[in-house]
matplotlib code that plots the C-alpha trace (Angstrom):
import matplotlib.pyplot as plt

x = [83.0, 86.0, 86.8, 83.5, 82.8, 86.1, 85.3, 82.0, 83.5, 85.8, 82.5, 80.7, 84.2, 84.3, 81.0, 79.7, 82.4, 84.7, 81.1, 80.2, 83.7, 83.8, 80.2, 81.5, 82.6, 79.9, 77.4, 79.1, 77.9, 74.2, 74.4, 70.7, 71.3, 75.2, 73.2, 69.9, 72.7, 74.8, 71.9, 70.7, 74.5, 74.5, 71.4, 72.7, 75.8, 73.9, 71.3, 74.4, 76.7, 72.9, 73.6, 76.8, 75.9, 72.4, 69.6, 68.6, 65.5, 66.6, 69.2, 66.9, 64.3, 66.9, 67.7, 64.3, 63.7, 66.2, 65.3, 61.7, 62.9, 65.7, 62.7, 60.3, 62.7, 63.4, 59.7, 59.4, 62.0, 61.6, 57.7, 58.9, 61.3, 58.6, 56.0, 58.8, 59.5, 55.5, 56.0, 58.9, 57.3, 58.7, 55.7, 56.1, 55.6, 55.8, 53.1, 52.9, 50.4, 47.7, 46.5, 47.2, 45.1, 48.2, 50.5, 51.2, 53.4, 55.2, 57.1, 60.7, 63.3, 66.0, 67.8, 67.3, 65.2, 62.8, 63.2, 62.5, 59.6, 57.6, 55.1, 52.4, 49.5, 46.7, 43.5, 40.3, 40.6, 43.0, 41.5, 38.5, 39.5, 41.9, 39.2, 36.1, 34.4, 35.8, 34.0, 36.1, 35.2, 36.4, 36.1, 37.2, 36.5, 36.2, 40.1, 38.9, 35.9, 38.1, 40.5, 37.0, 35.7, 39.0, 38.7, 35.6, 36.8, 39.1, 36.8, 33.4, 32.1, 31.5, 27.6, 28.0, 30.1, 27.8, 25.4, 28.1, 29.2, 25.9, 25.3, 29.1, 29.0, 25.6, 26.7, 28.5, 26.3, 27.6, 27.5, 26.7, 26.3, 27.1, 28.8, 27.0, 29.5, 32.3, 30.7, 32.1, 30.6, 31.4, 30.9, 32.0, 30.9, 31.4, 34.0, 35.5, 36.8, 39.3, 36.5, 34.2, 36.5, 36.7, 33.4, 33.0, 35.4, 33.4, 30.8, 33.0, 34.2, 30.7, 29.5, 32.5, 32.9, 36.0, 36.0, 38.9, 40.0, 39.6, 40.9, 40.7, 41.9, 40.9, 42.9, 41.5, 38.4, 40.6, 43.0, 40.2, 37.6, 40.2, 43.8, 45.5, 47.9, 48.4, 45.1, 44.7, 47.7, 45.9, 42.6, 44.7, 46.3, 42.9, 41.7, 45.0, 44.0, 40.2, 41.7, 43.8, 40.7, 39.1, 42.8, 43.3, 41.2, 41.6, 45.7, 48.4, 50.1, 48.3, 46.8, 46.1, 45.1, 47.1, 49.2, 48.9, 45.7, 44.0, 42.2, 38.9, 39.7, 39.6, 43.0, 44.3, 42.9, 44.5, 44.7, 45.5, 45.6, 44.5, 47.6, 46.0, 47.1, 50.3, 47.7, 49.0, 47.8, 47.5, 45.1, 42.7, 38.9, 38.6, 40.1, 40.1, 41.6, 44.5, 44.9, 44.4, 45.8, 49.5, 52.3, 53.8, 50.7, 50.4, 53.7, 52.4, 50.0, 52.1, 54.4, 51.4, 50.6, 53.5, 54.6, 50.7, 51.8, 48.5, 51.0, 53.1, 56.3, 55.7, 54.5, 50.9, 47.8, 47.9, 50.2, 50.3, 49.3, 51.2, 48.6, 50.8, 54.2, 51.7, 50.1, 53.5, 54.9, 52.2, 52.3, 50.2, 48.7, 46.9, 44.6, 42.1, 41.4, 44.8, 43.2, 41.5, 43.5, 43.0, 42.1, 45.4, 46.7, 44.0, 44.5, 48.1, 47.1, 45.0, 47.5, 50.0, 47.3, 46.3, 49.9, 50.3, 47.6, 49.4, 52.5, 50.9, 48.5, 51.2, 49.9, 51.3, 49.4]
y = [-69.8, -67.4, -69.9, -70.5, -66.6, -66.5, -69.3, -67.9, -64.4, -66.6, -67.9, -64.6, -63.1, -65.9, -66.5, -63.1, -60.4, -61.9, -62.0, -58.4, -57.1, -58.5, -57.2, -53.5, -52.0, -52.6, -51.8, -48.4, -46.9, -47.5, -45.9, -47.2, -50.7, -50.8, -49.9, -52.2, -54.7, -53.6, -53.6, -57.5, -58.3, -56.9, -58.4, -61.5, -61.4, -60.7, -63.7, -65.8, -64.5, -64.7, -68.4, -67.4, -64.3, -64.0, -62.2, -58.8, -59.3, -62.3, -59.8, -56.8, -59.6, -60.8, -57.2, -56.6, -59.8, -59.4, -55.2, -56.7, -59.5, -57.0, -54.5, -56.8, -57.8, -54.4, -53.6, -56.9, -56.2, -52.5, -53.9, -56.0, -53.6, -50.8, -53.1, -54.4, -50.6, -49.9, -49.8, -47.7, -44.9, -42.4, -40.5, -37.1, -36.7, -32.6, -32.3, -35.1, -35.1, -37.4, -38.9, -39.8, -36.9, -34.8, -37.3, -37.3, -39.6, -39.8, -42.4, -42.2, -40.8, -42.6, -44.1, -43.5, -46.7, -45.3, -41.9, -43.9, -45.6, -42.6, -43.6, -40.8, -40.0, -40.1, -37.5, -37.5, -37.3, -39.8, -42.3, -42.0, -41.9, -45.3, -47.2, -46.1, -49.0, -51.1, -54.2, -53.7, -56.8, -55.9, -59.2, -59.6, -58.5, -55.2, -53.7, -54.5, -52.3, -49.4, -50.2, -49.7, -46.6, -44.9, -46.2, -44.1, -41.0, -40.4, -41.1, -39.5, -36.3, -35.4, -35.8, -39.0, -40.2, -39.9, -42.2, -44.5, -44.4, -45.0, -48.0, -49.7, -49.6, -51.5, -54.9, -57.6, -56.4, -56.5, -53.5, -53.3, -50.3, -49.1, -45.6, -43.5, -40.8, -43.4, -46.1, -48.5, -51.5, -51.9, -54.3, -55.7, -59.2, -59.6, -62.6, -62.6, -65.9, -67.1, -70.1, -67.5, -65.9, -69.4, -70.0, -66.0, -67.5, -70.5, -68.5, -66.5, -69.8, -70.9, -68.2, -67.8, -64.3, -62.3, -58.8, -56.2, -55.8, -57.9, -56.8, -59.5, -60.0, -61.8, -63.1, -61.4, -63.1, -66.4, -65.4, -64.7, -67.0, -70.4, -68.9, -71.7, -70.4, -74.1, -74.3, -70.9, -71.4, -74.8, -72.3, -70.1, -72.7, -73.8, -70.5, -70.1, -73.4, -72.4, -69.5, -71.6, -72.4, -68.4, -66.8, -69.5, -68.7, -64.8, -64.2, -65.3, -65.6, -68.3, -69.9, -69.0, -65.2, -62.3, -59.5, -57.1, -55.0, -51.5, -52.0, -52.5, -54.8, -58.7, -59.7, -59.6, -59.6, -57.3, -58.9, -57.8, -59.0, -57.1, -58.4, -57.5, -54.3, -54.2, -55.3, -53.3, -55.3, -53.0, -51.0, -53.9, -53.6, -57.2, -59.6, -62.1, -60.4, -59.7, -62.8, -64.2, -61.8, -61.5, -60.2, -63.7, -65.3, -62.8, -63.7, -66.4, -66.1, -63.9, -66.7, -69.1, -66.2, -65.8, -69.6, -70.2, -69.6, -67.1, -64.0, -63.1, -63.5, -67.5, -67.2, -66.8, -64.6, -61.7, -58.7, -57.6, -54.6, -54.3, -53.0, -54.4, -52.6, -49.2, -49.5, -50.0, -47.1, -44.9, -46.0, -46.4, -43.0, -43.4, -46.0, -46.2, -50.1, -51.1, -52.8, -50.6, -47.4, -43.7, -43.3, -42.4, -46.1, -47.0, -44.0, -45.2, -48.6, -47.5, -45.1, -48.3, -50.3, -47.7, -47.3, -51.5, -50.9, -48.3, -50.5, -53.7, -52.3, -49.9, -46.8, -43.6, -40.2]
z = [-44.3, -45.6, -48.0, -49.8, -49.8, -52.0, -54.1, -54.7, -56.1, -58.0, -59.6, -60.1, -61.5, -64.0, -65.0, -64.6, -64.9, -67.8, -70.8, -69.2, -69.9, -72.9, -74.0, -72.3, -75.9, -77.8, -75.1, -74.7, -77.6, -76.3, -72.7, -71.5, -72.9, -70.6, -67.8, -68.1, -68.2, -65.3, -63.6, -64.5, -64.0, -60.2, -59.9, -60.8, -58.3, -55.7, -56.3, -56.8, -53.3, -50.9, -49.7, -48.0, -46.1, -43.4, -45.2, -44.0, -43.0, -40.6, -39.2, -38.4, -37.2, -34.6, -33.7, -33.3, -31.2, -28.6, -27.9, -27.5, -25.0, -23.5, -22.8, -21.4, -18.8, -17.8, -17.8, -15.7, -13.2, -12.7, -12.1, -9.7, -7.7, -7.1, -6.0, -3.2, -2.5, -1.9, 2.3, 2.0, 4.5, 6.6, 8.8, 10.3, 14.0, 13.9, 14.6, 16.8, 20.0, 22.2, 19.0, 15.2, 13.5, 13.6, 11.8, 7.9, 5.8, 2.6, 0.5, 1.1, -1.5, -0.5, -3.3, -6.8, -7.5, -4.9, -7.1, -10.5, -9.3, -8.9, -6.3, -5.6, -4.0, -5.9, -5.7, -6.2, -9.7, -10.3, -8.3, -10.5, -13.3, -12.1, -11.4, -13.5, -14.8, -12.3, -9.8, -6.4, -4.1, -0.5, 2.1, 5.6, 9.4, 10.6, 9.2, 5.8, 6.3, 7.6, 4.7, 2.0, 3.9, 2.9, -0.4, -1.1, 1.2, -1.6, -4.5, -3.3, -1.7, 2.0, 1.2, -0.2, 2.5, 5.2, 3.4, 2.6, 6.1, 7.9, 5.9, 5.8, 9.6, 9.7, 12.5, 11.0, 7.6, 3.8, 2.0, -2.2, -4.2, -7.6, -8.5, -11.5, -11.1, -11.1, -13.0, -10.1, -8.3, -5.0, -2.6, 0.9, 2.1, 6.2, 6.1, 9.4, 9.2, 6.7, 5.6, 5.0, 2.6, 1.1, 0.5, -1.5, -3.8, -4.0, -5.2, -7.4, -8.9, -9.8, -11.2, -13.3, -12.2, -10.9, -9.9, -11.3, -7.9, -4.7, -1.1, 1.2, 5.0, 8.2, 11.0, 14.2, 14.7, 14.6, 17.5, 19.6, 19.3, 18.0, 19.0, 16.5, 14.4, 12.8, 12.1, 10.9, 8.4, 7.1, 6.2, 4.3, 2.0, 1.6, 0.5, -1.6, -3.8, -4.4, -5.9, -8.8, -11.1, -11.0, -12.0, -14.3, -16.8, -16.1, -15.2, -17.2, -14.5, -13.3, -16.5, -20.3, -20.7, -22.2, -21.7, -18.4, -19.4, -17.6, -14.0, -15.2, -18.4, -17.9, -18.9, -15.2, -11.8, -9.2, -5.9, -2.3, 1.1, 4.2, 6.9, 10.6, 12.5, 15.2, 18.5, 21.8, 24.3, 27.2, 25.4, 24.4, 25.9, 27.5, 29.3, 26.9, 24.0, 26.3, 27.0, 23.7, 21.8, 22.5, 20.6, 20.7, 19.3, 16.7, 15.5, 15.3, 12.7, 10.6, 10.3, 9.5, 6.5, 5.2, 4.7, 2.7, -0.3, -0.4, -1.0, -4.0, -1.6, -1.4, -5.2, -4.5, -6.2, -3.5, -3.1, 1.1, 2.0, 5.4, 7.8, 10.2, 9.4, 8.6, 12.0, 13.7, 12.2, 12.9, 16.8, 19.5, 19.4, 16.3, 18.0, 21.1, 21.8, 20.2, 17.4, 15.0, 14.1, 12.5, 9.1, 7.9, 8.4, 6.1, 3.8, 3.1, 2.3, -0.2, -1.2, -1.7, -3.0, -6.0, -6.9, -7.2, -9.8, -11.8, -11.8, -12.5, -15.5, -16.7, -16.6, -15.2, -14.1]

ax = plt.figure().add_subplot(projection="3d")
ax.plot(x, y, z, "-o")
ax.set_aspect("equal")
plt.show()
């Protein structure tokens, strides 16, 4: 490469420099005529030397290419480290007594990824403004209606909660409204069994619809009335490959679609599963459930969840929401029948669960 560099100044020298020097006295006494032709003459060296070096613009393109990729990736792994960190909670027991209303909780600060990633709890405000224009699809057994009633404590006012609240607790009842104030559909389908969930996205799939966020989880009803975690695991790959043709032609994660987009656009949907609460079986209400419902059998089914390929830990469409790990945590003094537990379990799931949409649309308060 050396070589031909030097054998092309040779040239330019030769060809070039030897007529202009030459030509230099009588151009001299006609200033703007020496210049015009200093000027072609550069011009002219340049054209002739451009095989043997890389062009500018292919340079600053390259440059530009690989602090595009390099930032991606660091977008993309940062991404990835908060949404890990999301269960990183320590709870206070100050004020700790015969129940859980005393208790409070806060994200940990104990390294400075934790630090960098920022997590906060979001107000009224925020929440709204989060998911305005949004469709959030809650399914699932009676957790995933505690987990929605939160939802909407945050977002809506005590008047408008005791409406919501008298008809979300309706029996074994779905729930549909839409938000003015929010512009925000909402909706919760009773799907206490896993098929059920199944068959919602059935639906979903034929109607070629998908809501911007969908909160799923069952798993309790199935311990007590079928106590298999094998077959349990079977109905959640099941539900896992129903899923494939909805995010395909919504995610690119899944299929063709485009870059990571705001809660309410189409580009991506945000999904989360509902895992069940820590059971203390001494404190369930029948015989049954106490036998049924070990911790052993519970294990059980966790296992069965986790190796479905339904979460994003196995490299499936949902990220967990660890009512489990919240629940234990809390203890067994934020519930009464050792199944369903105080609102603030629920309140830091959603917590964790607004946060996972900031990261995964990008956004920040």
């Amino acid at each position: 490469m050396i070589g031909a560099v030097q054998l092309g100044l040779l040239a330019a020298c030769i060809v070039v420099l030897v007529p202009m020097g030459l030509a230099g006295w009588h151009l001299s006494r006609n200033k703007m005529l020496f210049f015009s032709g200093a000027l072609f003459i550069s011009l002219a060296i340049a054209v002739h030397l451009s095989p043997y070096f890389p062009s500018l613009a292919d340079l600053v393109l390259s440059t530009s290419s690989s602090s595009s990729t390099s930032s991606s990736s660091v977008v993309l792994e940062n991404r990835d480290s908060c949404l890990s960190l999301l269960h990183q909670i320590e709870w206070d027991r100050d004020n700790y007594g015969n129940s859980g209303l005393g208790m409070s909780w806060r994200w940990q600060k104990s390294d400075s990824t934790m630090i960098a990633c920022d997590f906060q709890k979001l107000q009224k405000a925020d929440a709204r403004d989060l998911l305005n224009g949004s469709w959030v699809l809650v399914a699932g057994d009676s957790q995933a209606r505690l987990f929605l009633l939160s939802l909407l404590g945050l977002m809506l006012g005590e008047e408008e909660m005791e409406l919501v609240r008298a008809d979300l607790f309706k029996r074994h009842s779905d729930y549909h409204t839409v938000f003015d104030g929010v512009q925000m559909k909402v909706d919760f389908i009773w799907a206490p069994y896993v098929s059920n969930l199944t068959d919602l996205v059935m639906d979903l799939n034929k109607n070629r619809s998908c809501p911007d966020v969908l909160v799923m989880g069952s798993g309790l009803w199935h311990m007590l009335h079928f106590t298999n975690s094998t077959d349990y695991g079977l109905s959640l790959q099941i539900l896992s490959r129903s899923m494939m043709p909805l995010l395909a032609s919504i995610s690119p994660e899944f299929g063709v679609g485009s870059d990571l987009g705001s809660v309410s656009g189409r580009s991506q949907a945000h999904l989360f599963w509902l895992d069940m609460p820590m059971l203390v079986n001494s404190m369930l209400n029948t015989e049954e459930k106490k036998e049924k419902m070990t911790n052993v059998m519970q294990d059980a089914y966790g296992r069965r969840l986790h190796g479905s390929q339904l979460l994003h830990q196995s490299s499936g469409p949902f990220l967990l929401l660890d009512i489990r790990l919240l629940s234990e945590n809390c203890g067994v003094h934020c519930t009464e029948d050792g199944m369903h537990y105080e609102a603030i379990v629920y309140e830091a799931a959603v917590q964790i669960m607004l946060n996972a949409l900031l990261i995964e649309s990008q956004q920040k308060l």
